[in-house]
SEDO-347565 format. One line per 4 residues: number of its first residue (from 0); their letters; for each residue x, y, z of N, C-alpha, C. Coordinates in steps of 0.05 Angstrom, whole numbers, plus 5000, padded with zeros to 4 digits. Layout:
N
NUM = a = X/Y/Z/X/Y/Z/X/Y/Z; ...;
END
This chain:
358
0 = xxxx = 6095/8620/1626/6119/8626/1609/6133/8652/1619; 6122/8670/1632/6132/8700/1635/6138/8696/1665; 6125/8678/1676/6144/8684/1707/6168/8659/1705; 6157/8640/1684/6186/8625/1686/6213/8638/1669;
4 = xxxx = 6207/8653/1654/6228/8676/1641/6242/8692/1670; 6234/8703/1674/6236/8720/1704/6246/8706/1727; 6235/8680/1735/6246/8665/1759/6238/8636/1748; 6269/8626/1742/6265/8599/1736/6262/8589/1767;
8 = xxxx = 6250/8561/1760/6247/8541/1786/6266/8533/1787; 6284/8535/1809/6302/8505/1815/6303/8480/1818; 6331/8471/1814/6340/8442/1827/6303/8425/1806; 6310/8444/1776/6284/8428/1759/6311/8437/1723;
12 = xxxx = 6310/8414/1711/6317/8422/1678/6294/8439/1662; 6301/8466/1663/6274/8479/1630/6292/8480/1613; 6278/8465/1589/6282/8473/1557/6279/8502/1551; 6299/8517/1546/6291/8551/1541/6288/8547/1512;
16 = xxxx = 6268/8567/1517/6265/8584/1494/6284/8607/1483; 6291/8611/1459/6317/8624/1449/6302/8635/1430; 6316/8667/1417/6324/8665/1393/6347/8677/1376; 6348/8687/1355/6365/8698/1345/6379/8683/1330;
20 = xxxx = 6406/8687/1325/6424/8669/1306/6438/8636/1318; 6428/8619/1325/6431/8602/1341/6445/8579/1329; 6463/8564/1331/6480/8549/1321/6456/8517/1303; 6475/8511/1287/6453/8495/1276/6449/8463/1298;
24 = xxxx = 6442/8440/1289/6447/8420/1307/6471/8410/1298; 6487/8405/1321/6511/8390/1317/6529/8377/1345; 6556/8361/1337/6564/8356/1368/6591/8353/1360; 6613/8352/1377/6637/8359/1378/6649/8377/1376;
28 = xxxx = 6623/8402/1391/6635/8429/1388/6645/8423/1416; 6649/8459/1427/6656/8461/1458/6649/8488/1460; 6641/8490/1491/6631/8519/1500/6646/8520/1526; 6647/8562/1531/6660/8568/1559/6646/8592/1557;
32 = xxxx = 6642/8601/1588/6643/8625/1597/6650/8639/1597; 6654/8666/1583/6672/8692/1590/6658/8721/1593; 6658/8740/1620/6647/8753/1615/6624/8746/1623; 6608/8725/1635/6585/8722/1639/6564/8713/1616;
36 = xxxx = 6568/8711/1582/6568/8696/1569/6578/8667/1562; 6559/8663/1544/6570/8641/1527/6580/8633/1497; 6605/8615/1501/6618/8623/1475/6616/8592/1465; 6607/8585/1441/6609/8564/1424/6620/8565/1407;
40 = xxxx = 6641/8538/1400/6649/8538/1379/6662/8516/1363; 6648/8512/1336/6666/8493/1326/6637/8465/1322; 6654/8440/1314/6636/8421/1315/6617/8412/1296; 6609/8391/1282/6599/8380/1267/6575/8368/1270;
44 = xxxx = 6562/8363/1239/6529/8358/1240/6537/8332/1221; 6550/8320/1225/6549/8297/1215/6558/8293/1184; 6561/8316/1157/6566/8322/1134/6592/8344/1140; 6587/8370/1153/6600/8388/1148/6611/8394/1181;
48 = xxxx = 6636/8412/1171/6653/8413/1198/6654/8442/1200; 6642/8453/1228/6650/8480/1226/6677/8499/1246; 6673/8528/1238/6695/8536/1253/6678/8569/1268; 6654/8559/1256/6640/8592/1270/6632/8589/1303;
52 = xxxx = 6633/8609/1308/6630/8622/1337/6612/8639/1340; 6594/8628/1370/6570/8633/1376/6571/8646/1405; 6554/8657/1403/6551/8679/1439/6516/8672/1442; 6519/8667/1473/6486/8657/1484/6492/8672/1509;
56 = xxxx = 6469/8696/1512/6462/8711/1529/6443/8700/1552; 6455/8693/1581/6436/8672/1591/6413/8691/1604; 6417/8724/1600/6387/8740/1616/6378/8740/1589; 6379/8742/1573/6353/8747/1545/6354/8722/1526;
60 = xxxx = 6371/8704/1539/6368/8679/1528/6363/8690/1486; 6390/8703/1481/6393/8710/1450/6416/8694/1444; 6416/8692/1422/6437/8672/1415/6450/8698/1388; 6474/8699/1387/6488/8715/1359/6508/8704/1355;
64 = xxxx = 6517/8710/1333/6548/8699/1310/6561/8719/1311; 6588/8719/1322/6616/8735/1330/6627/8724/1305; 6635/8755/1291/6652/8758/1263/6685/8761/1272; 6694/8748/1259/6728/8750/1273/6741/8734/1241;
68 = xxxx = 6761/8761/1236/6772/8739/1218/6795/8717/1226; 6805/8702/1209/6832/8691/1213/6816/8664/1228; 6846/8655/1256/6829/8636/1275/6837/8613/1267; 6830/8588/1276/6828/8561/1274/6814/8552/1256;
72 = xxxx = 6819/8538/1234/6799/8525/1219/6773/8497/1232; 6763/8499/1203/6729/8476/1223/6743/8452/1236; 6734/8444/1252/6744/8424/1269/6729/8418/1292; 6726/8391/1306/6710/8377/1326/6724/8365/1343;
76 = xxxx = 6727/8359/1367/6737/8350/1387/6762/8353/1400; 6756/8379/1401/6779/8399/1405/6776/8413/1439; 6802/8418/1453/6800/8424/1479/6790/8450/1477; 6780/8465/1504/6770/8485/1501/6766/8498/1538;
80 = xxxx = 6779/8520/1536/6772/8530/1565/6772/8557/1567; 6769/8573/1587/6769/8610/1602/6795/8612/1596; 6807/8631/1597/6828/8634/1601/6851/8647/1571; 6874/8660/1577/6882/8667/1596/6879/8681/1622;
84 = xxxx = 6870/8712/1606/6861/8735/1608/6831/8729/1614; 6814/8752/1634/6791/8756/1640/6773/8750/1614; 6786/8763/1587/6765/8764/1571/6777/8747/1545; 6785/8728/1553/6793/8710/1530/6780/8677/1532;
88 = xxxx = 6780/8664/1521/6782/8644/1510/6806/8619/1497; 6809/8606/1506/6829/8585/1483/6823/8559/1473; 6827/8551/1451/6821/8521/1433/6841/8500/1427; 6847/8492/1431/6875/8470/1420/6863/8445/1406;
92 = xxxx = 6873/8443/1386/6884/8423/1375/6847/8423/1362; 6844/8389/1364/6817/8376/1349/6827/8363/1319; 6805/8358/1311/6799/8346/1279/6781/8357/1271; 6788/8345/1238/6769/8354/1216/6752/8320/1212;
96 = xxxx = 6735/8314/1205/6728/8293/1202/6717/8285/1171; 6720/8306/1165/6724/8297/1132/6750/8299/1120; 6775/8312/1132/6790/8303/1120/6810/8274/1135; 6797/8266/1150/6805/8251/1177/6830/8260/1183;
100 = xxxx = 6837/8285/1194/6863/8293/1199/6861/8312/1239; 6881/8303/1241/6893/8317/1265/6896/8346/1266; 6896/8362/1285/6909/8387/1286/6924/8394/1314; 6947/8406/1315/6970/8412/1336/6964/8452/1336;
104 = xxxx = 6950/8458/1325/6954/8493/1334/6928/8495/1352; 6952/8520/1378/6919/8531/1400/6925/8562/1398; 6901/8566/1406/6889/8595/1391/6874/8606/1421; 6887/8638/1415/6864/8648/1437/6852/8662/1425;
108 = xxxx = 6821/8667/1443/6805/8691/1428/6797/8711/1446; 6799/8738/1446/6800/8760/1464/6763/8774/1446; 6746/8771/1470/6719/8771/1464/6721/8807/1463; 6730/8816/1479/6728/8850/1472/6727/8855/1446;
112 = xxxx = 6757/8848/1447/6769/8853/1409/6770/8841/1390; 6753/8815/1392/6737/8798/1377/6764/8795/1356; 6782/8780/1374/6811/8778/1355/6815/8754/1356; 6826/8738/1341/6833/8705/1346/6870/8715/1347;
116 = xxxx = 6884/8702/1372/6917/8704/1361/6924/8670/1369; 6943/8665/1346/6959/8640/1357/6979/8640/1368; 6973/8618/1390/6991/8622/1415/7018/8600/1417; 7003/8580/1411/7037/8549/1407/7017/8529/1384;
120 = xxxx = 7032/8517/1386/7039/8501/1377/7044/8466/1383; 7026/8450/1385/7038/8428/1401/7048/8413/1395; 7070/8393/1404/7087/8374/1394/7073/8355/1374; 7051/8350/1384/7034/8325/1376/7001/8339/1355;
124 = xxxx = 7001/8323/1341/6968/8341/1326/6949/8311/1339; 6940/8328/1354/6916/8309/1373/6881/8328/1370; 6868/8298/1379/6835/8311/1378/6822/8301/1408; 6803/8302/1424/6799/8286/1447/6817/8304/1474;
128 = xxxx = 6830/8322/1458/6856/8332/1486/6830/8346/1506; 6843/8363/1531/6832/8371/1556/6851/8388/1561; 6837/8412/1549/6860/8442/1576/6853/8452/1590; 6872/8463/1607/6868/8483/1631/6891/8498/1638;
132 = xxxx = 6882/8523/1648/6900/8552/1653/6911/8546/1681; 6931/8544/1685/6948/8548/1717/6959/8566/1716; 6947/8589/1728/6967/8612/1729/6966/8625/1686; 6993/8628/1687/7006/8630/1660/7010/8603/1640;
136 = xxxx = 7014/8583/1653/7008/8554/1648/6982/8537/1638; 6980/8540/1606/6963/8524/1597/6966/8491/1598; 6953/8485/1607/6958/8447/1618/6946/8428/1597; 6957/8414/1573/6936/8394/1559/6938/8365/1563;
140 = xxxx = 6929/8355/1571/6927/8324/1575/6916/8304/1555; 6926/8292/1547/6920/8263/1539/6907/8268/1508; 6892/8249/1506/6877/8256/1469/6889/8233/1454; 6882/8239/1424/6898/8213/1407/6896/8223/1378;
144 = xxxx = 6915/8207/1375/6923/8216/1337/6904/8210/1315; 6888/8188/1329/6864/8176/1306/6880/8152/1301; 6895/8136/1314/6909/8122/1316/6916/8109/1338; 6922/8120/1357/6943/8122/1382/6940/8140/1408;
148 = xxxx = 6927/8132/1427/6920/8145/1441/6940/8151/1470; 6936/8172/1476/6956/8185/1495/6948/8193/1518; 6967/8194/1542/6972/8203/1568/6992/8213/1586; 6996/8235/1554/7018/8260/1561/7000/8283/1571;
152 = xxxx = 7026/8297/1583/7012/8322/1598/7045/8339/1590; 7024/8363/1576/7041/8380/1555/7026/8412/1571; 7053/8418/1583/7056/8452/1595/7063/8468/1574; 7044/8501/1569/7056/8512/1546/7056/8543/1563;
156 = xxxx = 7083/8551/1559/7081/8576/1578/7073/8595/1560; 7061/8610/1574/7044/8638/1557/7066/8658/1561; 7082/8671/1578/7113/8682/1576/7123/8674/1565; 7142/8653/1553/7163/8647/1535/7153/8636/1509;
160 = xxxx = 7120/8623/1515/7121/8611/1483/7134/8584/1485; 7142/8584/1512/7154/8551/1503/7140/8526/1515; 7144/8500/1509/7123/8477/1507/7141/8451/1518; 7129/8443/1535/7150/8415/1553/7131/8396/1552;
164 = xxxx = 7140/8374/1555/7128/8342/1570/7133/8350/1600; 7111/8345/1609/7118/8351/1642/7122/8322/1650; 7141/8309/1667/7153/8289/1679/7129/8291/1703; 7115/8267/1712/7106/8263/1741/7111/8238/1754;
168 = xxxx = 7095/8236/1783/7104/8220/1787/7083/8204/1805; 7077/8176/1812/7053/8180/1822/7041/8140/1806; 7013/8151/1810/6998/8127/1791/6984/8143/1762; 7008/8147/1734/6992/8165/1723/6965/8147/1701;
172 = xxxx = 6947/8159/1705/6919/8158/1686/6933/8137/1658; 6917/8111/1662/6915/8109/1631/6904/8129/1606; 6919/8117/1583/6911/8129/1556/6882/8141/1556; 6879/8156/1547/6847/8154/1544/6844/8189/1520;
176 = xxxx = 6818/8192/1507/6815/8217/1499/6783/8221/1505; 6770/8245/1500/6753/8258/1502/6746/8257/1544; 6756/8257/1556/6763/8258/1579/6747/8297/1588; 6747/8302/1610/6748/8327/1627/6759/8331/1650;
180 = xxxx = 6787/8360/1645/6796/8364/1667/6798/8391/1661; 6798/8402/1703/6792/8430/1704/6818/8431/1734; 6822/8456/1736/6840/8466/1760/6817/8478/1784; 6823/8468/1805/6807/8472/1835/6845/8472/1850;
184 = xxxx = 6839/8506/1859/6877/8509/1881/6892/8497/1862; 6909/8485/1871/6933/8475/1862/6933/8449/1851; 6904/8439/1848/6907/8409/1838/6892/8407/1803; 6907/8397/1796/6882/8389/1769/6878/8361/1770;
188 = xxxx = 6846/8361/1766/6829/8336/1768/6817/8329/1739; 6819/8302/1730/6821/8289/1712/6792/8271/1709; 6776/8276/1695/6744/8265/1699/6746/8241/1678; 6739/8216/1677/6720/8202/1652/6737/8191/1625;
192 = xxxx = 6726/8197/1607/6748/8185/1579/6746/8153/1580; 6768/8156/1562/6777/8125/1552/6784/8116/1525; 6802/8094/1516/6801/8093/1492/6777/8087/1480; 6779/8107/1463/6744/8103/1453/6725/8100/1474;
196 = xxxx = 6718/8076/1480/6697/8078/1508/6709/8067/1528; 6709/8076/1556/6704/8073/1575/6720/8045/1580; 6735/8048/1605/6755/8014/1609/6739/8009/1643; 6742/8029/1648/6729/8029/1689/6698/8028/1691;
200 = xxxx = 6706/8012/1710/6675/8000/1722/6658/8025/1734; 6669/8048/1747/6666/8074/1756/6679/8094/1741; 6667/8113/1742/6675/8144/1733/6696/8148/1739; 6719/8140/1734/6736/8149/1737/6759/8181/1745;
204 = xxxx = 6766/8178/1767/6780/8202/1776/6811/8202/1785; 6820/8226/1775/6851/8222/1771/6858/8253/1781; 6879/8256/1805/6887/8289/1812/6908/8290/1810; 6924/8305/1800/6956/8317/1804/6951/8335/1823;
208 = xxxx = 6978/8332/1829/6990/8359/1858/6998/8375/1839; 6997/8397/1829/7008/8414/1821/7038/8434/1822; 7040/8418/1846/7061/8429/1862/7082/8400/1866; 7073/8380/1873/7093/8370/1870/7087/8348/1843;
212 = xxxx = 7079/8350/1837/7071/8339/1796/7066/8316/1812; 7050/8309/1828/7047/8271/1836/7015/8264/1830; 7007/8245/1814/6988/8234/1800/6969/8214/1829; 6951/8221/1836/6934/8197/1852/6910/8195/1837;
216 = xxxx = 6896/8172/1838/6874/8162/1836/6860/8165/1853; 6844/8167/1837/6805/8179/1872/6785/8153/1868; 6796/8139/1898/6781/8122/1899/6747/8132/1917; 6727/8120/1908/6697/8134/1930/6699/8103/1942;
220 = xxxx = 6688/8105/1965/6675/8080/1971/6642/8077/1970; 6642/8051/1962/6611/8053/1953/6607/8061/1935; 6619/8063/1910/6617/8090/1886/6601/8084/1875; 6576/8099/1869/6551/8098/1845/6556/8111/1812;
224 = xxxx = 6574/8117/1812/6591/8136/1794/6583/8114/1768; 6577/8127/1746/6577/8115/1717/6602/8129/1702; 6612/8102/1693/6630/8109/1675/6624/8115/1644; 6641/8135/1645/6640/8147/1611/6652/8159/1592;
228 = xxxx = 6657/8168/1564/6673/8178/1559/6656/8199/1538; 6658/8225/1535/6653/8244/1519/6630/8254/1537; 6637/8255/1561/6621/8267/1581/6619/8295/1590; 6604/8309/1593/6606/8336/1605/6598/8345/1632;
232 = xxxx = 6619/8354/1643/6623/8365/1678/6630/8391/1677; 6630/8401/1697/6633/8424/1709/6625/8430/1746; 6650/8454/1740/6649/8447/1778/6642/8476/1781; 6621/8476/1810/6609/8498/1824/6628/8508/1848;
236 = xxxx = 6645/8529/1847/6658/8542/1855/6653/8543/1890; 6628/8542/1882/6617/8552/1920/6619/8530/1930; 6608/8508/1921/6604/8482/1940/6623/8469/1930; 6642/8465/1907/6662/8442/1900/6649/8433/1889;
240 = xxxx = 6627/8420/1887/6607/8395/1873/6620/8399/1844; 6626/8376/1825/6628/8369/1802/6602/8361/1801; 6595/8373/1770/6564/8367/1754/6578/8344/1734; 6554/8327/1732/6566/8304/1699/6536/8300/1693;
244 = xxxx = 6537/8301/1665/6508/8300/1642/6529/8284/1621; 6512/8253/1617/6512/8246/1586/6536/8225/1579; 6548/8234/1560/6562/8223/1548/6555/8188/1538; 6585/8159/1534/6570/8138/1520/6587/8121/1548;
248 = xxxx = 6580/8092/1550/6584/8077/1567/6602/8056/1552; 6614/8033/1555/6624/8011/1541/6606/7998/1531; 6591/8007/1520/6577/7989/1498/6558/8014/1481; 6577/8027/1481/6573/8058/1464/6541/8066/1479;
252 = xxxx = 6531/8055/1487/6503/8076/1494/6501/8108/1506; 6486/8125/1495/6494/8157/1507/6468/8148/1534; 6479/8163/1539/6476/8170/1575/6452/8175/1570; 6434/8188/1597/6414/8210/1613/6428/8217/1639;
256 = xxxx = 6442/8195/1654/6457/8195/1679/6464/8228/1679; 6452/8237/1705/6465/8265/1712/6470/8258/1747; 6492/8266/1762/6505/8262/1783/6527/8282/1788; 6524/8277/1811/6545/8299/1817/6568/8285/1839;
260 = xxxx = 6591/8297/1840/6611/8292/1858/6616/8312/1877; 6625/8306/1907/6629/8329/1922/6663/8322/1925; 6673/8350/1918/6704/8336/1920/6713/8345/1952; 6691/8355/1966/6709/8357/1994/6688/8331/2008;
264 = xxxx = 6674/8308/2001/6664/8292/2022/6676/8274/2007; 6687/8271/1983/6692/8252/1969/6668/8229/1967; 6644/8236/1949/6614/8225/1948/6600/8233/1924; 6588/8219/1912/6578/8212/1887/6550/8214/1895;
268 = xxxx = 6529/8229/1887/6498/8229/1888/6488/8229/1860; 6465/8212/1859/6452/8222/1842/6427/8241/1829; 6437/8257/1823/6412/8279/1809/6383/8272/1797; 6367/8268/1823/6333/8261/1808/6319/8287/1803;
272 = xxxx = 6312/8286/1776/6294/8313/1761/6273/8307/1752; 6251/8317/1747/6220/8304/1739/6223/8306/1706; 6240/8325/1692/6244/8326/1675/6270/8323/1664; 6289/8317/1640/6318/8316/1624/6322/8314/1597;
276 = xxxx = 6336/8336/1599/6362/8327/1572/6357/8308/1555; 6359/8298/1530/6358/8268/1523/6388/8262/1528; 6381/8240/1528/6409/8216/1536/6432/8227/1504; 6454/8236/1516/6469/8248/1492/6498/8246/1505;
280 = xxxx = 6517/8249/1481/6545/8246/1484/6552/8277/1467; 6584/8276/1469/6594/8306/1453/6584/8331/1449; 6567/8330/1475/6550/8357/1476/6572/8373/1503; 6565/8399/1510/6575/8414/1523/6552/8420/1552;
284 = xxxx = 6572/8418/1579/6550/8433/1593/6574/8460/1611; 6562/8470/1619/6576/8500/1641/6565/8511/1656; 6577/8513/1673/6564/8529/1697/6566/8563/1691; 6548/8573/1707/6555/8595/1709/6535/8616/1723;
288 = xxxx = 6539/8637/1744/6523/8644/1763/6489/8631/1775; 6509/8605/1788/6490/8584/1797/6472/8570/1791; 6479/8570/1766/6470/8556/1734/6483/8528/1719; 6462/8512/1712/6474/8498/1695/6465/8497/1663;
292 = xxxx = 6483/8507/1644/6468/8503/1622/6482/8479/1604; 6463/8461/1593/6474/8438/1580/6462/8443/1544; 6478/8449/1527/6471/8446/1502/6483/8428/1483; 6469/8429/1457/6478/8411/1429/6485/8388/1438;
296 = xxxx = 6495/8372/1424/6510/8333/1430/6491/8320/1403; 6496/8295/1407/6487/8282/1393/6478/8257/1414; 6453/8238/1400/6442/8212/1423/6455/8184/1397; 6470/8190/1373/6479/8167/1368/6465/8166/1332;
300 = xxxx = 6444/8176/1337/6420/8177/1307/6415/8201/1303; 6413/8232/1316/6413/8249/1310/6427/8273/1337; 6432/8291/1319/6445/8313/1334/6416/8339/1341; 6434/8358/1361/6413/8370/1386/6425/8410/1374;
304 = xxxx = 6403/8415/1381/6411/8437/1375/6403/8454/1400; 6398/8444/1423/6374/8457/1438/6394/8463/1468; 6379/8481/1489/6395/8484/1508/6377/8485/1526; 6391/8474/1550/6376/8478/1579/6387/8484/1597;
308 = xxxx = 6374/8494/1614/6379/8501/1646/6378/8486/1674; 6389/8479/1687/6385/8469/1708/6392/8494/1731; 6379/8494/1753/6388/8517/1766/6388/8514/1799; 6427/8503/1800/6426/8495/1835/6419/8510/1844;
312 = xxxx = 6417/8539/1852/6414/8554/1874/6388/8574/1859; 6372/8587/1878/6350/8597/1862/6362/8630/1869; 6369/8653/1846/6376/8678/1845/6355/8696/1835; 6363/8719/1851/6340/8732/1830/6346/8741/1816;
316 = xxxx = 6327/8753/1790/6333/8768/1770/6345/8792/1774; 6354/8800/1751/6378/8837/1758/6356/8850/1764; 6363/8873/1780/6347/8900/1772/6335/8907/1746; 6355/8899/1727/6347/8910/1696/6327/8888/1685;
320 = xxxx = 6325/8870/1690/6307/8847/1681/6280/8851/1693; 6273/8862/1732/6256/8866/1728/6246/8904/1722; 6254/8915/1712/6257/8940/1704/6247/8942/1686; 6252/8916/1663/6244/8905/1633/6216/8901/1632;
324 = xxxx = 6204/8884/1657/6180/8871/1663/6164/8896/1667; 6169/8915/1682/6162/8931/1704/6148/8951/1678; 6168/8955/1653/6162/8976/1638/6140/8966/1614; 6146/8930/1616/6117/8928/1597/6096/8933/1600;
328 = xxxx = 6094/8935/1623/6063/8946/1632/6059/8974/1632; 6076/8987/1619/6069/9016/1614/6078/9032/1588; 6067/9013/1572/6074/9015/1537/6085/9037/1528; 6067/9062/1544/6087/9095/1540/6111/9102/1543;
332 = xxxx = 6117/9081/1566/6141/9093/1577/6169/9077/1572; 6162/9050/1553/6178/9025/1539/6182/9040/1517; 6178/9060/1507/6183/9073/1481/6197/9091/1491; 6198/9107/1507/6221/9133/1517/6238/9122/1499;
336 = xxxx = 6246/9146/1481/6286/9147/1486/6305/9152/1498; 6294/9166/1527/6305/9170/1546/6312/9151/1557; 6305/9116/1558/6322/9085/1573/6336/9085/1561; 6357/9077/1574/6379/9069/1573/6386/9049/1548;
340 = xxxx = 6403/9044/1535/6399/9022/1509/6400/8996/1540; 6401/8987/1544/6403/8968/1561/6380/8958/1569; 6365/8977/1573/6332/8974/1585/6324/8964/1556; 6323/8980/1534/6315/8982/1512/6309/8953/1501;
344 = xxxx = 6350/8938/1497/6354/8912/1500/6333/8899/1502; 6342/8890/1538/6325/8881/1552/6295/8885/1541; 6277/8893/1533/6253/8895/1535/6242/8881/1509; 6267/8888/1489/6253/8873/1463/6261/8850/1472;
348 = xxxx = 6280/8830/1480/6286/8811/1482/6261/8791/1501; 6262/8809/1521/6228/8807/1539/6208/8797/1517; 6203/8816/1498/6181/8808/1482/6185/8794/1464; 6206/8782/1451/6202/8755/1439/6204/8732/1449;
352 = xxxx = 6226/8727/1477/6215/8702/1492/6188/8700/1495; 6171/8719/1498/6144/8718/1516/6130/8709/1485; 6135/8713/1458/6120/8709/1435/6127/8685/1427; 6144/8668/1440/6161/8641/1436/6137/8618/1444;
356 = xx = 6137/8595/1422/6112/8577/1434/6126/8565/1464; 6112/8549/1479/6119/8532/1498/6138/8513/1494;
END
């Protein structure tokens, strides 16, 4: 337990151990990075719809509840990405599922100043949508009314405040919602979805030029790719590789399928692990310093409250982590008030993972 705290194994899934204030089980939330944290928020347990916001510390593996008033009300299947700013966040749109209603307002949240501000406004009150930051340029794609599903792509400038249909041109993406797209250079790539479930025989992939707004389809040859919709990806910066965990197939079944894409060989592998995830949809996964963490979703009969690690590249721990280690072994000197609060941190946090069952 204490050297897998310290140096996880790679290219292996561990179930961590957590504690603190940790979100209940639920799915149709969404999570991002900021800051080297993790931010959750939103999403439902099947009765009740929430709107609280969660922070998961991936060195002390703590979980806490960020107080902010104002904000977005409870809602599930709502877009969610980084951005603008270094230390922000943004949410658009989603549903309430008890009042079966739509929502059209996006919201940023500035993690310093633990501020929620609203930013636009969208033409349409959609749930299922997909954003991403270009530049100053928030990008939302596609989603549906609860009715009527769509394959608009709606620009909202962060300078003017103002909100367009962007015209393209190309082969553009059928309808589809709960979909994933992210910005790599100048292109945004379009992952998965569908009405309701899944229409493609393969995973479907869809890129705009950014530059010249032209829509292509990504064909693989040989493609092993499973198709899906309410799937969660994320792409590793260093290598390109797109990650995918989960989601349901055309005949609603949730996944286990984990695979990856390389977008510079254009190649589909699949990810064999001795251990996984259960097979789940509307859960969240993210990368982040050569990390994969996949939490919450639901498998269809019950929802997940739990989080894991996958870990492509093997790093070592900070200085301060093993500093933490270094000082339990000298009980006198883990009490100084002379450490730093940081060490301090660190050390209790040390000792309740290590008091955590297996």
């Amino acid at each position: 337990m204490r050297s897998r705290y310290l140096w996880n194994q790679h290219q292996e899934w561990l179930h961590l151990n957590t504690f603190g204030d940790r979100p209940c089980a639920r799915s149709g939330h969404s999570a991002v990075v900021v800051g080297g944290k993790i931010y959750v928020f939103g999403g439902c347990d099947g009765v009740a719809v929430y709107n609280d916001l969660h922070r998961f510390d991936t060195v002390t593996h703590e979980w806490s509840v960020i107080h902010a008033e104002g904000g977005p009300t409870p809602r599930a299947a709502f877009g969610m990405c980084a951005g603008p700013g270094e230390e922000d966040f943004t949410i658009a749109c989603g549903s309430n599922t008890q009042h079966m209603s739509a929502f059209a307002d996006i919201w940023r949240f500035n993690t310093r100043r633990r501020a929620w501000t609203k930013m636009f406004e969208s033409p349409k009150a959609l749930y299922g949508v997909s954003i991403c930051w270009y530049g100053r340029m928030l990008l939302m794609y596609a989603g549906t009314t609860g009715s009527k599903y769509s394959n608009h792509l709606y620009a909202f400038d962060a300078r003017t405040s103002g909100v367009a249909k962007v015209s393209t041109t190309g082969v553009c993406p059928s309808r589809r919602y709960k979909h994933e797209s992210f910005v790599v250079n100048d292109d945004m790539y379009v992952f998965g979805g569908g009405c309701f479930a899944p229409t493609e025989g393969c995973m479907f992939i869809s890129r705009l030029d950014l530059r010249s707004l032209e829509w292509k389809q990504v064909d693989v040859e040989g493609d092993t790719s499973v198709a899906r919709t309410a799937v969660s990806c994320c792409v590793d910066p260093e290598t390109l590789k797109v990650w995918v965990f989960g989601g349901f197939d055309a005949d609603n079944t949730r996944l286990q399928a984990f695979q990856n894409y390389d977008l510079t060989s254009n190649e589909w592998n699949v990810v064999q692990t001795v251990c996984s995830p259960d097979a789940r949809a509307f859960h969240s996964m993210i990368y982040t310093q050569g990390s994969l963490y996949l939490m919450l979703g639901a498998n269809g009969k019950r929802k997940f409250n739990d989080i894991w690690q996958y870990r492509i590249r093997s790093t070592p721990p900070t200085l301060q982590m093993l500093a933490a280690h270094a000082l339990l072994r000298l009980p006198r000197l883990a009490c100084q008030p002379s450490l730093p609060d940081e060490i301090h941190s660190l050390i209790e946090a040390v000792k309740v993972v290590r008091s955590l069952p297996e």
